[in-house]
C-alpha positions in Angstrom: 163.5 200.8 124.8 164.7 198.6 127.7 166.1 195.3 127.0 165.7 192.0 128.9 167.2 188.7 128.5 163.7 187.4 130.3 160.9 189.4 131.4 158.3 187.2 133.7 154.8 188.5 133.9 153.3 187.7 136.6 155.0 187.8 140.4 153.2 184.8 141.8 154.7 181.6 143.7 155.4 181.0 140.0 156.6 184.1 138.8 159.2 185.2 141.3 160.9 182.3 141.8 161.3 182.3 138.1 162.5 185.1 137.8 165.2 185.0 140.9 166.1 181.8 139.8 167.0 183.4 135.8 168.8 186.4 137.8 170.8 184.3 139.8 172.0 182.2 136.8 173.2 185.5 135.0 169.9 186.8 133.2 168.9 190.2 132.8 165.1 190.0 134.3 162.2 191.9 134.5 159.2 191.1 136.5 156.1 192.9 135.9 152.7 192.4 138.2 149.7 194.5 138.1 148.7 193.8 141.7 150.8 192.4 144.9 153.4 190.5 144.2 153.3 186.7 145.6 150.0 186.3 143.5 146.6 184.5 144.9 149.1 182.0 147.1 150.2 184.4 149.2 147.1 187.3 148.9 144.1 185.3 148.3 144.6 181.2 149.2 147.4 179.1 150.6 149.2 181.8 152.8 146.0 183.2 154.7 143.7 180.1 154.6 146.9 178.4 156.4 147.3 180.9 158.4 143.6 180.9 159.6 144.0 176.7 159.9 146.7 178.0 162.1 144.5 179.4 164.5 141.1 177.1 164.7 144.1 174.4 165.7 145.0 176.5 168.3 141.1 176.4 169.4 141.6 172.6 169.0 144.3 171.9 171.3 143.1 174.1 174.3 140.0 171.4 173.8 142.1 168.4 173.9 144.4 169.9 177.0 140.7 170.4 178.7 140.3 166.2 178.0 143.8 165.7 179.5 143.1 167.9 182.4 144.8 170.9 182.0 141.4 173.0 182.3 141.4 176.3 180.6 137.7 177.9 181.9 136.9 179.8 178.9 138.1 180.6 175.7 137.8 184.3 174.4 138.0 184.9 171.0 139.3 188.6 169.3 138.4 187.7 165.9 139.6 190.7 164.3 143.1 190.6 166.3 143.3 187.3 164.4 142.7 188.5 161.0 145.1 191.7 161.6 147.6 189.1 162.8 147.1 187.6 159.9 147.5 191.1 157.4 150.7 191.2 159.3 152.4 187.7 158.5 151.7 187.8 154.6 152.4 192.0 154.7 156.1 190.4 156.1 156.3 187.1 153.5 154.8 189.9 151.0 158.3 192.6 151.8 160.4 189.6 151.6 159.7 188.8 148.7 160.4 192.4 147.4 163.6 192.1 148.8 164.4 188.8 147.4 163.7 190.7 143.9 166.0 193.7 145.0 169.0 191.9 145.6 168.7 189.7 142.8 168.7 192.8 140.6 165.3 192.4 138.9 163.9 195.1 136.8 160.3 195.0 138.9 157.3 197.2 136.7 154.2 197.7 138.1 150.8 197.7 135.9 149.6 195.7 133.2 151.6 193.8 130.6 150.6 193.4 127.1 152.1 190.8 124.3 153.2 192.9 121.4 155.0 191.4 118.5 158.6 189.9 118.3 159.1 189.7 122.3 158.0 193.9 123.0 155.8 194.1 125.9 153.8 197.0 127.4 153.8 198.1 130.5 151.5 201.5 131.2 153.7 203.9 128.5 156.7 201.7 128.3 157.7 199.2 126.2 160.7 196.5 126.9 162.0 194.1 124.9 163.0 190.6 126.1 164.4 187.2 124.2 162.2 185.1 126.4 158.8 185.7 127.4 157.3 183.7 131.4 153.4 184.0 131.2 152.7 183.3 134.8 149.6 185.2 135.2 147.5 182.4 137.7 143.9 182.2 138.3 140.7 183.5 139.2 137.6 182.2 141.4 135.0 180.1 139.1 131.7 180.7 140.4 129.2 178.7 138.8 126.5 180.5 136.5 123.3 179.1 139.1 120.0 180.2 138.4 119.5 183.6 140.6 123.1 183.8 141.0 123.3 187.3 139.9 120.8 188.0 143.4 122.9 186.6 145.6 125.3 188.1 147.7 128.3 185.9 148.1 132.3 185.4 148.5 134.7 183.7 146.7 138.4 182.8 147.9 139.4 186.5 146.4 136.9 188.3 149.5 136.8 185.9 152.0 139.8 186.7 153.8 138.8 189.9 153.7 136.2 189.1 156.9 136.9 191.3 160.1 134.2 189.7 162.0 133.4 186.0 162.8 130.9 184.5 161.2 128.3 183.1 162.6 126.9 180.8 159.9 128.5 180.1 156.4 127.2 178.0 153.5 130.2 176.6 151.3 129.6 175.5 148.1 132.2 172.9 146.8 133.8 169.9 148.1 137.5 170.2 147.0 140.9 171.3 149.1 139.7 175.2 149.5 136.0 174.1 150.4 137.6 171.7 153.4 140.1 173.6 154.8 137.6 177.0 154.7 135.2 174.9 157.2 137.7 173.1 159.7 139.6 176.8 159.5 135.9 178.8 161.2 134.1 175.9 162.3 136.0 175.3 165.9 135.6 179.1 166.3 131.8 178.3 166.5 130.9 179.4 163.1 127.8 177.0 161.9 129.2 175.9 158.4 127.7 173.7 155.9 129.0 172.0 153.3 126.8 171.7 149.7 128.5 169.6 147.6 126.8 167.6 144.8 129.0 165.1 143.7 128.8 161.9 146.3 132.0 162.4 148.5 134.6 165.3 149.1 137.8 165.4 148.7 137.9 163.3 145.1 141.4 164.1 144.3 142.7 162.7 147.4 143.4 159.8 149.1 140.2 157.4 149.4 141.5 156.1 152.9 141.3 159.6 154.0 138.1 160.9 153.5 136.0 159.0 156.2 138.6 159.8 158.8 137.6 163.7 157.7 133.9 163.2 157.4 134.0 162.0 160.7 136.6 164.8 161.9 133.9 167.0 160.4 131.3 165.5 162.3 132.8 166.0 166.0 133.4 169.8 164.9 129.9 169.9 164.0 130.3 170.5 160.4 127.0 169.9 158.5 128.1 168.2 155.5 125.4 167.6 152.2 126.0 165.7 149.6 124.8 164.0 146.3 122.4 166.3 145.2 121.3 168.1 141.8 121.1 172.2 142.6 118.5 174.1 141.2 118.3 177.9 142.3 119.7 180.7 144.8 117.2 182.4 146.2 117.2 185.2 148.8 119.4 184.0 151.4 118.2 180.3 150.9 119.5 177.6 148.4 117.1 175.3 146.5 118.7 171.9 146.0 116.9 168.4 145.1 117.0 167.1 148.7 115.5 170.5 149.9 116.2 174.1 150.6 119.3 175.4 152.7 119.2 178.6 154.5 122.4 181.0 154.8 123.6 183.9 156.5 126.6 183.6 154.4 128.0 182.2 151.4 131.4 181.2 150.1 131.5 179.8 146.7 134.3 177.3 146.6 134.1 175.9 143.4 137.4 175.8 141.5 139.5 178.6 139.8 139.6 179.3 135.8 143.1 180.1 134.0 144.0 184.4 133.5 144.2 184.3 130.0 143.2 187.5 129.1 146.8 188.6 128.0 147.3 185.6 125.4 143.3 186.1 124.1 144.9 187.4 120.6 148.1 185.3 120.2 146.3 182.3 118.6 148.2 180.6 120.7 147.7 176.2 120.6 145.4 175.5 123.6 144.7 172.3 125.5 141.2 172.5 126.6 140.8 175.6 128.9 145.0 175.7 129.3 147.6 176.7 127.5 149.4 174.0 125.5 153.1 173.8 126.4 156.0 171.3 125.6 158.1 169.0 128.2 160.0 172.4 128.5 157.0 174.9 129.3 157.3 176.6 125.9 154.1 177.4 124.1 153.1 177.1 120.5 154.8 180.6 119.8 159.3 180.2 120.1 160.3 181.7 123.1 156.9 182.4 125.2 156.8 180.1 128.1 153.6 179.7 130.5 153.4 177.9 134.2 151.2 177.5 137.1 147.3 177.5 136.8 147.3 178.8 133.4 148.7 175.3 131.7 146.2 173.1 133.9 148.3 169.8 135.9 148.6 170.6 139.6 147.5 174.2 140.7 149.5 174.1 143.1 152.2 176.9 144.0 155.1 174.4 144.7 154.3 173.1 141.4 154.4 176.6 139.5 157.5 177.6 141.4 158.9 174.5 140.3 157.8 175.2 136.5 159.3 177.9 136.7 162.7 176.7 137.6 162.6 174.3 134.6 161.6 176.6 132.1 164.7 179.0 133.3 166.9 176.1 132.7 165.6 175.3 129.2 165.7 178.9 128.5 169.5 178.7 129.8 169.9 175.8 127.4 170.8 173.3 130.0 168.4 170.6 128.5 166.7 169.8 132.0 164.8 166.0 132.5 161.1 166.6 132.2 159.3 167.1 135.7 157.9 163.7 137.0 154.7 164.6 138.4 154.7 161.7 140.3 157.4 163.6 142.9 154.6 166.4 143.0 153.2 166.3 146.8 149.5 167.4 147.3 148.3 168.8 150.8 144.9 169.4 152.6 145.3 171.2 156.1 142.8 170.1 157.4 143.1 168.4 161.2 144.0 165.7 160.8 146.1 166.8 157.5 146.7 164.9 154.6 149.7 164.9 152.2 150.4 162.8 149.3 152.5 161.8 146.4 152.9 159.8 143.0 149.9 157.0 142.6 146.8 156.4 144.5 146.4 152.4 145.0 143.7 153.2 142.7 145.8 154.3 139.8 148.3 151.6 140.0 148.5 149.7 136.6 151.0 147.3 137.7 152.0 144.5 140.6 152.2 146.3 143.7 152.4 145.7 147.3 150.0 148.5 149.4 151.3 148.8 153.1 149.2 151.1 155.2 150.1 151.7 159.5 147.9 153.5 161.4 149.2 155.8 163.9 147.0 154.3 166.9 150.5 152.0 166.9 152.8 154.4 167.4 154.6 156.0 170.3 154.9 159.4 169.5 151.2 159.9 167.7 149.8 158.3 171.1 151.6 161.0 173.1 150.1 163.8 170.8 147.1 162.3 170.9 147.2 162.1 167.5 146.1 159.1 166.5 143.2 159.5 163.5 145.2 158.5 160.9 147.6 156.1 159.2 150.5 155.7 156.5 150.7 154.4 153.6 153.3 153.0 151.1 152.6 151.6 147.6 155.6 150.0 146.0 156.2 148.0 143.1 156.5 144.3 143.3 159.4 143.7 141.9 161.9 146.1 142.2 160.0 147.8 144.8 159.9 150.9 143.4 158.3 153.7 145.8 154.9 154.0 143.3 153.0 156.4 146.1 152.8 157.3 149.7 150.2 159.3 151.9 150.4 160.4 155.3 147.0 161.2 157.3 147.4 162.5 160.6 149.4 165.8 162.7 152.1 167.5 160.9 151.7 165.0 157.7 152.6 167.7 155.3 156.0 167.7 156.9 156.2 163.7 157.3 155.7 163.2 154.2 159.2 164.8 153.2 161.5 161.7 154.2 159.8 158.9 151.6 159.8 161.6 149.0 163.5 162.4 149.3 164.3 158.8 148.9 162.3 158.4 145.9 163.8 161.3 144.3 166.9 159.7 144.9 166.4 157.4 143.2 166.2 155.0 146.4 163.3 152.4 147.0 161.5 150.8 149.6 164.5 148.5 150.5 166.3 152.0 150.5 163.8 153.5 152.9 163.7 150.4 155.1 167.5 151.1 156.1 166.7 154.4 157.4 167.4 155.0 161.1 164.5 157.3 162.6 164.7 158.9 166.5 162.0 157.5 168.3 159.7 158.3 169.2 158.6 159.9 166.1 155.4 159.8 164.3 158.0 159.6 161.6 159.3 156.4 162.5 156.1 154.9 160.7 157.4 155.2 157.6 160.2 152.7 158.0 158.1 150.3 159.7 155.6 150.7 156.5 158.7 150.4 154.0 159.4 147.1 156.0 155.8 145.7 155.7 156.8 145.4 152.0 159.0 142.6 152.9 156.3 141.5 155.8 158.4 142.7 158.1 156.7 145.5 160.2 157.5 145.8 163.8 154.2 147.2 164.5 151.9 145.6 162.9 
C-alpha cells in the first residue's frame, strides 16, 4: 500500500492548489479526481462563462466604435468557431495545470475515491494511505423539483457550454451571478433571453447600488427581465408563473449548486446545515480530514477554495496560520458593466462609518473608454478609518478593485490609501479621490 503524507481528493481550483502548495512545502501528495482536473471552475462555470463574456464584449465594442464613427457594416458571427475557441483556451489552462502537478511531484490517480478507515482510501483496486485527508469534491447544479419538471427538456451550468450553435431564444431561471452573466454572455449575439426570477430584484448578494445600473444595462441589450412572481408548472415548452405563462425554445436552469457529499454520506461526520462543519483550520469533526470549497458553504467561490486550501496545508504543516478574514474575500459579476466587491455592504455596517461613492462620469480615463455607467465606493470606519468595504461598478472593475484590497490587507486604511500616487488618467485614480472624500476632500466631486 502506497503512502502519502496528504492525499487531496478532488483536483478543482480548490484541490490543486492544495495539493501544489503541500508539495512545495515538503509533503508527499496525492491527488485523486474522477473527472478533469480544474473541477466545475474551469470545465463547467467561471473559465468558459468568462470566456463567452469574453466575446459578447467583443460584440459590444464594435457597437460603441459604430457610435464613435468607426463604422464596421456588418457583423458576422461563427458561433461554433467561438465555442471551439473556447475548448481550446480551457484544453490549454486544463494541460497546465497537469503540468503544474508533474513538476511538483504529485502522485495524480484517476477514478473514484472512497473514505475507508484510519486515513486508507480507495481508488479503482488500490488503496493508499495518507496522515491527512483534503475533501475538495465541489458542487453540482440544483435544479428545483417544479411541477412537470421531469417533461421538460432543459440545461444546467454542467450542459450549457456544451452548445455548438447560437441560440436563438433562451429562458433562464434564476437571478444570481451565473443567471446574469449567462444573459449579457448570448444576449448581444442576438439571442432573445429572458430572465424568470421570483424573488423581487437580481443580484441579492451584491451591491444594492449596482443593480439598477444592470437592469438598465439589461434593458438596452434587450434582455427581458421578470420578476416577483410565485411559479407554478413547466409545461411543454411554456412556463406557468402567477403573472402569466412564458414560452421557450430553450431553457437554462440557473438556480444555485448543492455540495458533492456523496463520499462523506457514511462518516457521520458533524454537519452545518447542508455543509460540512469545519473549524477555523478546515478540519472536520473526524482528526485529520479537512474539507474546502462548496462543500463547507461561505463563498463558492474558486479564489476562496484555492485559498482554503492553502490554509488547511499550513495547519496541516503545523504552522498555526490566522483564521481567513472573509471580509478580504472579493466577489465578481462579469457582467458589462462588471461589478467587484469586498468586506461590508453599507447595509451590513454595524458601526460609525463614512460611505463615499464617485461615479466614473467624473473621470478622465472612464470618459475616454466610454465607460462611464458606474461608480466607486468606499466605506470606512469613523474613527480610525478602517477600510470596512469597497465596490467598484464599471470596465475592468474586477481588476480595480485590487489596489484598496492590497491596502487593507496591509493593514493600511483610508488615510493609507489617500497617499497613494495613481498615473492618470486612470479609471483607477478614483479610488484615491474616494479614500479622500472620507476626509471631504475629493478632487472630483
Amino acid at each position: 500500500m502506497k503512502k502519502f503524507d496528504l492525499t487531496v481528493i478532488g483536483a478543482g481550483a480548490g484541490g490543486y492548489v492544495a495539493a501544489i502548495h503541500a508539495a512545495k512545502s515538503g509533503l508527499k501528495v496525492a491527488l485523486v479526481e474522477k473527472g478533469k482536473v480544474g473541477g466545475a471552475c474551469f470545465n463547467l462555470g467561471c473559465i468558459p462563462s468568462k470566456i463567452m463574456l469574453e466575446h459578447s464584449k467583443v460584440i459590444q465594442t464594435i457597437r460603441r466604435a459604430n457610435e464613435w464613427g468607426i463604422h464596421v457594416p456588418t457583423i458576422d458571427i461563427d458561433f461554433p468557431k467561438l465555442m471551439q475557441r473556447k475548448e481550446v483556451v480551457i484544453q490549454q489552462l486544463l494541460d497546465d495545470i497537469h503540468v503544474f502537478v508533474q513538476n511538483a511531484s504529485i502522485t495524480f490517480f484517476t477514478g473514484e475515491a472512497k473514505l475507508l478507515q484510519d486515513g486508507v482510501v480507495a481508488v479503482n483496486d488500490e488503496k493508499i494511505q495518507s496522515k491527512h485527508i483534503i475533501l475538495a469534491t465541489g458542487s453540482k447544479p440544483f435544479v428545483p423539483p417544479f411541477k412537470g419538471i421531469e417533461t421538460a427538456n432543459y440545461h444546467t451550468t454542467d450542459t450549457i457550454f456544451n452548445i455548438t450553435e447560437l441560440p436563438k431564444q433562451l429562458t433562464i431561471i434564476g437571478g444570481g451571478v451565473i443567471a446574469v452573466e449567462m444573459a449579457f454572455s448570448l444576449a448581444p449575439f442576438g439571442t432573445k433571453v429572458t430572465i424568470l426570477n421570483h424573488s423581487k430584484d437580481i443580484l441579492q448578494t451584491e451591491e444594492p447600488e449596482a443593480r439598477p445600473i444592470i437592469r438598465q444595462k439589461m434593458h438596452d441589450l434587450g434582455i427581458n427581465l421578470v420578476l416577483d412572481f410565485e411559479f407554478q408548472e413547466i409545461r411543454e415548452n411554456s412556463i406557468v408563473t402567477s403573472r402569466g405563462n412564458y414560452e421557450y425554445e430553450n431553457l437554462l436552469f440557473a438556480t444555485g449548486r448543492r455540495a458533492n457529499l456523496e463520499i462523506v454520506k457514511d462518516l457521520n461526520l458533524e454537519m452545518d446545515g447542508r455543509f460540512i462543519k469545519v473549524n477555523d483550520e478546515y478540519e472536520t469533526s473526524i482528526p485529520n480530514l479537512y474539507a474546502i470549497g462548496d462543500i463547507i458553504g461561505g463563498f463558492q467561490l474558486a479564489h476562496a477554495a484555492s485559498a482554503e486550501g492553502i490554509h488547511a496545508v499550513e495547519a496541516i504543516l503545523g504552522n498555526k496560520p490566522k483564521p481567513i478574514d472573509q471580509t478580504t474575500v472579493p466577489r465578481c459579476v462579469y457582467t458589462s458593466p462588471e461589478i467587484a466587491t469586498f468586506g461590508l455592504l453599507e447595509e451590513e455596517v454595524k458601526e460609525p462609518c463614512i460611505v463615499t461613492t464617485l461615479p466614473l462620469r467624473t473621470n478622465p480615463k472612464a470618459l475616454m473608454e466610454g465607460n462611464t455607467e458606474g461608480f466607486i465606493k468606499f466605506i470606512a470606519s469613523q474613527d480610525q478609518h478602517e477600510i470596512l468595504g469597497a465596490c467598484v461598478v464599471g470596465d475592468g472593475a474586477t481588476e480595480i478593485l485590487n489596489s484598496m484590497l492590497a491596502v487593507k490587507v496591509a493593514g493600511g486604511n483610508a488615510d493609507d490609501l489617500s497617499k497613494m500616487i495613481f498615473p492618470h488618467p486612470t479609471v483607477s485614480e478614483h479610488i484615491g479621490d474616494a479614500a479622500r472624500a472620507v476626509f471631504w476632500k475629493a478632487i472630483h466631486s
